[in-house]
C-alpha positions in Angstrom: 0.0 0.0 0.0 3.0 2.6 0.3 4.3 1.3 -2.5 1.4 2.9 -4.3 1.4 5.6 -2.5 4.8 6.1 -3.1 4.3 5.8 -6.9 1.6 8.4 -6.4 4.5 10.6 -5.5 7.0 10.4 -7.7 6.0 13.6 -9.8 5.8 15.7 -6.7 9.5 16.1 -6.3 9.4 15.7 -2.5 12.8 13.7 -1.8 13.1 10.0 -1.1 9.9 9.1 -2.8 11.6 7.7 -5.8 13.4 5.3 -2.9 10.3 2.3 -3.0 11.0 1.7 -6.7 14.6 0.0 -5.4 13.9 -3.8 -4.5 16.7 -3.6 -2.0 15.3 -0.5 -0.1 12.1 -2.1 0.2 13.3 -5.4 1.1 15.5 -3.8 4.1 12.4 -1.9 5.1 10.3 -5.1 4.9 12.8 -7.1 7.0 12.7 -4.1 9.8 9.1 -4.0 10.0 9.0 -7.7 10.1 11.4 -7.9 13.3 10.1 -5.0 14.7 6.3 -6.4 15.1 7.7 -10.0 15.9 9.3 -8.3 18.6 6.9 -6.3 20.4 3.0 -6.9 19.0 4.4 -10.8 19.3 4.8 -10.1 23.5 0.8 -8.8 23.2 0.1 -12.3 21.2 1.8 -14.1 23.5 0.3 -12.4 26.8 -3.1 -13.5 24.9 -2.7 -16.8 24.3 -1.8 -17.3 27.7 -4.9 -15.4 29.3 -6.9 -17.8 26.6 -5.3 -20.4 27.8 -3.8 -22.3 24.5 -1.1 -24.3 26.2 0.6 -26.9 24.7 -0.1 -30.5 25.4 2.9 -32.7 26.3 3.2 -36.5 26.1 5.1 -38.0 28.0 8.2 -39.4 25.9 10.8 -39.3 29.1 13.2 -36.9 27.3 15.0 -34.3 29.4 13.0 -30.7 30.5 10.0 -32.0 28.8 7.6 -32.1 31.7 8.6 -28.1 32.2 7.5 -26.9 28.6 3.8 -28.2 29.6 1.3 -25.0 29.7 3.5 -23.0 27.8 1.4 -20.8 24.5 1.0 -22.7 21.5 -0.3 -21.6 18.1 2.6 -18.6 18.1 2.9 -19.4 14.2 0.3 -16.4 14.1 3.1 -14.1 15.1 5.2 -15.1 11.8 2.1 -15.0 9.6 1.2 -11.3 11.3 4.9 -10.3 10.9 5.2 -11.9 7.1 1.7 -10.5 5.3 1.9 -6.7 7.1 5.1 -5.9 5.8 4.4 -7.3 2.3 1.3 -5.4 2.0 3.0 -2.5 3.2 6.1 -2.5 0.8 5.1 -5.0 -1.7 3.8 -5.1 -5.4 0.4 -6.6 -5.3 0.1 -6.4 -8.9 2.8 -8.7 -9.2 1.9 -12.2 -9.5 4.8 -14.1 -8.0 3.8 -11.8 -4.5 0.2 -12.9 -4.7 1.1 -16.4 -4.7 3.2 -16.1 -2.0 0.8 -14.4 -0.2 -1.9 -17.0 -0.4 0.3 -19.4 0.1 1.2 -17.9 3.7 -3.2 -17.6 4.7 -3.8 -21.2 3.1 -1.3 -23.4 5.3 -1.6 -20.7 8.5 -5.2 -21.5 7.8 -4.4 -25.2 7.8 -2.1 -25.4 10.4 -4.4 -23.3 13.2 -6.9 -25.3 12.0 -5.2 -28.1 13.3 -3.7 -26.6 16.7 -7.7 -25.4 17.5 -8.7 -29.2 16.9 -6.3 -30.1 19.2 -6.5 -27.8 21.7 -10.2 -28.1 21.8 -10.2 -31.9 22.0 -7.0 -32.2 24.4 -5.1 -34.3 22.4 -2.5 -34.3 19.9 -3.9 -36.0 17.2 -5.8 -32.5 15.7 -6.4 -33.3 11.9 -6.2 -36.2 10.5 -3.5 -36.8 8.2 -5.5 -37.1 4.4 -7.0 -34.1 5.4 -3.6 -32.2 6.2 -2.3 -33.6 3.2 -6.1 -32.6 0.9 -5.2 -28.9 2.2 -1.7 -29.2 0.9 -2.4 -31.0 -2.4 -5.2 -28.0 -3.1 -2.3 -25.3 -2.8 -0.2 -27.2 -4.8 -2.7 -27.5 -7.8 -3.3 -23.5 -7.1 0.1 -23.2 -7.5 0.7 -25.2 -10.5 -2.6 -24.0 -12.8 -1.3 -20.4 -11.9 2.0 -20.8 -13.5 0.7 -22.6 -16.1 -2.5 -19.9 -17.0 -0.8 -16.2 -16.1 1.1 -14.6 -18.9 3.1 -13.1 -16.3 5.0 -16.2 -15.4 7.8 -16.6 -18.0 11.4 -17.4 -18.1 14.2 -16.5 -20.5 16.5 -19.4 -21.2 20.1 -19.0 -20.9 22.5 -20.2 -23.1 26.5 -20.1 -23.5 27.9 -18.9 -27.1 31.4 -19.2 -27.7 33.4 -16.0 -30.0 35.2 -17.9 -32.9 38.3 -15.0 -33.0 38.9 -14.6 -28.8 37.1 -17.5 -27.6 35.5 -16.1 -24.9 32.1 -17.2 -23.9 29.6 -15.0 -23.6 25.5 -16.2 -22.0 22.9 -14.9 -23.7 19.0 -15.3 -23.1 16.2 -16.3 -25.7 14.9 -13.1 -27.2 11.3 -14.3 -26.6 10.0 -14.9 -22.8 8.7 -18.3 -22.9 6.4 -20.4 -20.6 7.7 -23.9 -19.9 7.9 -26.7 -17.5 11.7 -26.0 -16.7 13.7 -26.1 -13.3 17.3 -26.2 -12.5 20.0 -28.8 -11.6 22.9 -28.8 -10.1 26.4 -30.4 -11.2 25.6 -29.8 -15.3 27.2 -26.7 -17.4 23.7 -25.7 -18.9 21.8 -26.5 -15.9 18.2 -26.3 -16.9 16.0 -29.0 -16.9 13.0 -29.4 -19.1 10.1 -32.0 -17.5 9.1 -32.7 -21.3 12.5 -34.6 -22.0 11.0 -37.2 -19.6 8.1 -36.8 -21.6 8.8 -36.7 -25.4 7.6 -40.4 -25.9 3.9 -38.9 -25.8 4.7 -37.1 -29.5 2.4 -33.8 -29.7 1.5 -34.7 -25.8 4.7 -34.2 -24.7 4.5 -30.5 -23.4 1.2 -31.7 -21.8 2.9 -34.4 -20.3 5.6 -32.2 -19.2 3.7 -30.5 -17.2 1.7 -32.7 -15.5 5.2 -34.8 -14.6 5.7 -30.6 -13.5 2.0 -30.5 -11.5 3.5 -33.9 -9.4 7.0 -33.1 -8.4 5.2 -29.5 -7.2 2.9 -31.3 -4.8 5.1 -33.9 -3.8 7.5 -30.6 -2.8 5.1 -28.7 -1.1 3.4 -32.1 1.1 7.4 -33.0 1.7 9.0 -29.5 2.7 5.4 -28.6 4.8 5.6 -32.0 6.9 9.1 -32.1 7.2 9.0 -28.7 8.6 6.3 -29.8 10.6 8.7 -32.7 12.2 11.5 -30.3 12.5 9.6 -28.1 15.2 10.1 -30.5 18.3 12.9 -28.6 20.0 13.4 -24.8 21.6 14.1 -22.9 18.8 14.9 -25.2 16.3 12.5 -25.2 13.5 13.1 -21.5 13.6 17.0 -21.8 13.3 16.9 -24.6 11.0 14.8 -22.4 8.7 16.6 -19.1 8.8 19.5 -20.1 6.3 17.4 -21.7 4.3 15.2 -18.8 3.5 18.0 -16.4 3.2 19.4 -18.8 0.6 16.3 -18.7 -1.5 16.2 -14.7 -1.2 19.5 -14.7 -2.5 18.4 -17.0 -5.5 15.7 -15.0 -6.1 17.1 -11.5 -6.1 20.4 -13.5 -9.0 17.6 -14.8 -10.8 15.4 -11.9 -10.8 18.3 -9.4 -12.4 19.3 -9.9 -15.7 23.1 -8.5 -15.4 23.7 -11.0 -12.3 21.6 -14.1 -14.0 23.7 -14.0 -16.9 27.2 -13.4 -15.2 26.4 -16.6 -13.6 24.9 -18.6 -16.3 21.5 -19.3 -15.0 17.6 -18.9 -15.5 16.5 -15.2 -15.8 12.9 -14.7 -14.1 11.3 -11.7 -14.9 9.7 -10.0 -12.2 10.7 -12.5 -9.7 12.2 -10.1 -8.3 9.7 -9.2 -5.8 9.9 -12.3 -3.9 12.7 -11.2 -2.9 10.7 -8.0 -0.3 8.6 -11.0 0.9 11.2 -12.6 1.8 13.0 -10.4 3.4 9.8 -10.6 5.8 9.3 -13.8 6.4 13.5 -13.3 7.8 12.6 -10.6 9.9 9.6 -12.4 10.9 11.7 -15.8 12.3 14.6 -13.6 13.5 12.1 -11.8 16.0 9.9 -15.3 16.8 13.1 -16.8 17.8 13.4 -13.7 20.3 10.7 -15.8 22.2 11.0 -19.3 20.6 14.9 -19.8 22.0 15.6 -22.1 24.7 13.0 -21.5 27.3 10.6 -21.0 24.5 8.1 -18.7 25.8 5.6 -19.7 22.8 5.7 -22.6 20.5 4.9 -21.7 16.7 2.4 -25.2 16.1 1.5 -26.1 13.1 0.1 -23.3 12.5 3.9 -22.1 12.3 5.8 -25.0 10.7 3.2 -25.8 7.9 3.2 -22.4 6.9 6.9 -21.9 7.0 7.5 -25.8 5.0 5.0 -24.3 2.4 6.3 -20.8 1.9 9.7 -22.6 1.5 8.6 -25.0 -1.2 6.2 -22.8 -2.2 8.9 -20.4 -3.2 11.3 -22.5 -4.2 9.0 -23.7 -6.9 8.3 -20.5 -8.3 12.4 -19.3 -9.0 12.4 -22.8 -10.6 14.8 -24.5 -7.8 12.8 -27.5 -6.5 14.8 -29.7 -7.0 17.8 -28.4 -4.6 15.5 -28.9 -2.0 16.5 -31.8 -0.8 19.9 -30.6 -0.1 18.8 -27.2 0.3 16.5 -28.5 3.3 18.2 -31.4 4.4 17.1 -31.1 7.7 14.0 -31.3 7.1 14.4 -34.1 4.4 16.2 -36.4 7.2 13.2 -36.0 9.9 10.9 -36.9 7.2 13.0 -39.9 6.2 13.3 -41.2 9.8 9.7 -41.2 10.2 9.1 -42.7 7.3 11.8 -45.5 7.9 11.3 -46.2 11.6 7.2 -46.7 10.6 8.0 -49.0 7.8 10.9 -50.8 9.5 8.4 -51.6 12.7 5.6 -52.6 10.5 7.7 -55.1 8.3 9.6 -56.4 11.7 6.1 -57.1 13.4 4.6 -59.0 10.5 7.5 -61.1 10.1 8.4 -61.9 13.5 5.4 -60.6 15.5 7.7 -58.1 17.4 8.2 -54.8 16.3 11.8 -53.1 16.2 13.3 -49.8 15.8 16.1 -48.3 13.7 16.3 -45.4 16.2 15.5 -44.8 19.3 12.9 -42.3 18.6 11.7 -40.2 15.9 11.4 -37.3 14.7 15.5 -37.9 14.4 16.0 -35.0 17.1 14.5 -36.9 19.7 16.9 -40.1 18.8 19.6 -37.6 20.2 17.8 -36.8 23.3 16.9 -40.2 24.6 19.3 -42.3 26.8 20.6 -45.3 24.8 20.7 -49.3 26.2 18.0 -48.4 28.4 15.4 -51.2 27.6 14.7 -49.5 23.7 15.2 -52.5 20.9 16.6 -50.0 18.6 19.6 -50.6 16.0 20.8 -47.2 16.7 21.8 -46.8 20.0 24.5 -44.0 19.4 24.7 -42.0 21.4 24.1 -43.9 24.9 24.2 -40.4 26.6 21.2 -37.5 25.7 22.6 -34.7 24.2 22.0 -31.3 26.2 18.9 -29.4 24.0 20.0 -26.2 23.5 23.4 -27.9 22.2 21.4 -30.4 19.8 19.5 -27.2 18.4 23.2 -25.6 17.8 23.9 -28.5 16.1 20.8 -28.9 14.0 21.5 -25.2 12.7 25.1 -25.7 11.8 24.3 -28.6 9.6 21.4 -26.4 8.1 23.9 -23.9 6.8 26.4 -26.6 5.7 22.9 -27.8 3.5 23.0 -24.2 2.1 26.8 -24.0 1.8 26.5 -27.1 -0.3 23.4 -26.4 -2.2 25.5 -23.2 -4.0 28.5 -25.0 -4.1 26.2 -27.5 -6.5 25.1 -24.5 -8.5 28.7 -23.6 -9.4 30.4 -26.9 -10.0 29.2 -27.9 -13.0 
């Protein structure tokens, strides 16, 4: 809303006006905003949610300082969302498609996820939504997502390409003249790194485009259902969803702000995105927003974020990821949240397939999500093959931990982008 009211200005000659044209301005004034209402309108949320009440429900798993985070405000997630959507309305162009999306995307899963926290606070339970219906929610952005970039002319891409002079033998990357709307992503580890979905496709003769980007519509809701729960799996810990996350977004701002100029997409050889640019204000939000939750979240949390929190921050990651066309470094890029879902998913498979065979049930670790495997003492009656380490790790030094590795994901993920 500025914004426009900034562009009102611009013929008035009053100084500074011109200044919310500049990406980078705005996205500095978006990330202050964002901090500054985490910061203090999150201690009036939090005082609320107390007075209502919203405690979080604790099972008991015998894992060190559990029994003490009883009682403590749940549903905190509504700080992020607050400090994420004021800011980008504020300082954002809502004309531009690639902000919309992102701005539906943050209402849709906060929308899921309190949905869930109210079903579980109201029932006392932790059970909240079932499972398809999480996944229904999730699946219904994803198809949003996909018919979006598929139907609005404002969604293009220029393709980059390398040409090499005859006489100095320089190489110099150009883009196609024409913007073009395809199902294309990038890889890492290859010199021309994009990735057409109708290669896998071109059996299907004059169906291949079609088929292209329905392979395109599968790998976008398998991302989004992946990133969201794993996200979701990650927040188990003081702080650690939030810090886990934090590199992780600033990585994708970066990525969006190289693919979203022209000079710095072609110095480095990759996809130019017009007008992806913006992303890059709403992201710079969404940092301020988790810098200033963790000012509360931190070991003693004062508020947990709930689903209502860590779907919304898996879907925004995936969400955006998807949109600068870099879905598939997600797995690297969130590896964190990758490995809890994989642990899940193994240890749940692994019990099933030992209790059918042998009528017992057994465990790879000692419990899942794979943070909690680190907090619970080893040899001490749990059939697990993972018993490493016998001794709990201290939780404000797992969460260290879990962020370090996060920005080794991140270090890597780039590293991937220019080896090639």
């Amino acid at each position: 809303m500025l914004y426009y009211l900034f562009q009102l200005l611009q013929d008035s000659g009053l100084p500074g006006v011109r200044l919310m044209t500049y990406i980078s301005f705005r996205s500095g004034v978006a990330f202050v905003l964002a901090l500054c209402l985490a910061i203090f309108v999150g201690r009036t949320i939090i005082d609320r949610l107390r007075k209502l009440q919203v405690g979080e429900i604790v099972r008991k798993l015998g894992l060190e300082g559990q029994s003490e985070k009883a009682g403590t405000p749940t549903m905190g997630g509504i700080i992020i969302i607050m400090s994420v959507m004021i800011p980008s309305l504020l300082v954002g162009n809502l004309s531009n498609v690639y902000m919309l999306l992102m701005l539906l995307t943050t209402v849709w899963l906060g929308a899921l996820g309190f949905t869930d926290d109210y079903l579980k606070l109201r029932r006392h339970n932790k059970d909240g939504m079932s499972g398809k219906a999480k996944i229904a929610g999730q699946l219904g952005l994803g198809a949003i997502v996909v018919a979006t970039m598929y139907f609005s002319p404002d969604i293009v891409m220029k393709q980059n390409s390398e040409v090499c002079d005859l006489t100095t033998h320089e190489t110099e990357v150009v883009y196609s003249y024409h913007e073009i709307k395809a199902p294309q992503t990038t890889i890492p580890f290859v010199k021309d790194n994009n990735f057409d979905y109708t290669w896998l496709t071109g059996w299907m003769g004059k169906w291949a485009e079609t088929g292209g980007w329905i392979l395109y519509a599968l790998v976008t809701v398998f991302a989004i259902v992946a990133t969201s729960n794993g996200a979701n799996l990650t927040d188990g810990l003081d702080g650690l969803c939030t810090g886990v996350s934090t590199p992780i977004v600033i990585a994708l701002g970066i990525m969006a702000y190289l693919g979203g100029n022209v000079i710095y997409s072609a110095y480095l050889n990759i996809m130019y995105i017009p007008g992806s640019e913006e992303l890059v204000v709403f992201m710079s939000a969404f940092v301020g927003a988790l810098i200033g939750f963790l000012w509360y979240n931190a070991s003693p949390a004062e508020v947990f974020m709930g689903d209502t929190g860590s779907l919304t921050i898996g879907g925004i990651v995936a969400v955006f990821a998807i949109l600068i066309r870099k879905e598939l470094l997600l797995p690297l890029l969130c590896g964190i949240y990758m490995i809890e879902d994989l642990s899940v998913i193994l240890q749940t498979g692994y019990f099933k397939l030992t209790r059918k065979f042998t009528g017992t049930g057994k465990r790879i670790f000692k419990m899942t999500p794979l943070h909690h495997h680190f907090q619970k003492q080893g040899n001490a009656g749990i059939d697990a093959l993972i018993q490493v380490p016998l001794n709990p790790i201290k939780e404000n030094r797992l969460v260290v931990r879990f962020c370090i590795i996060s920005v080794l994901f991140v270090a890597l993920t780039f590293v991937t982008l220019k080896v090639r």
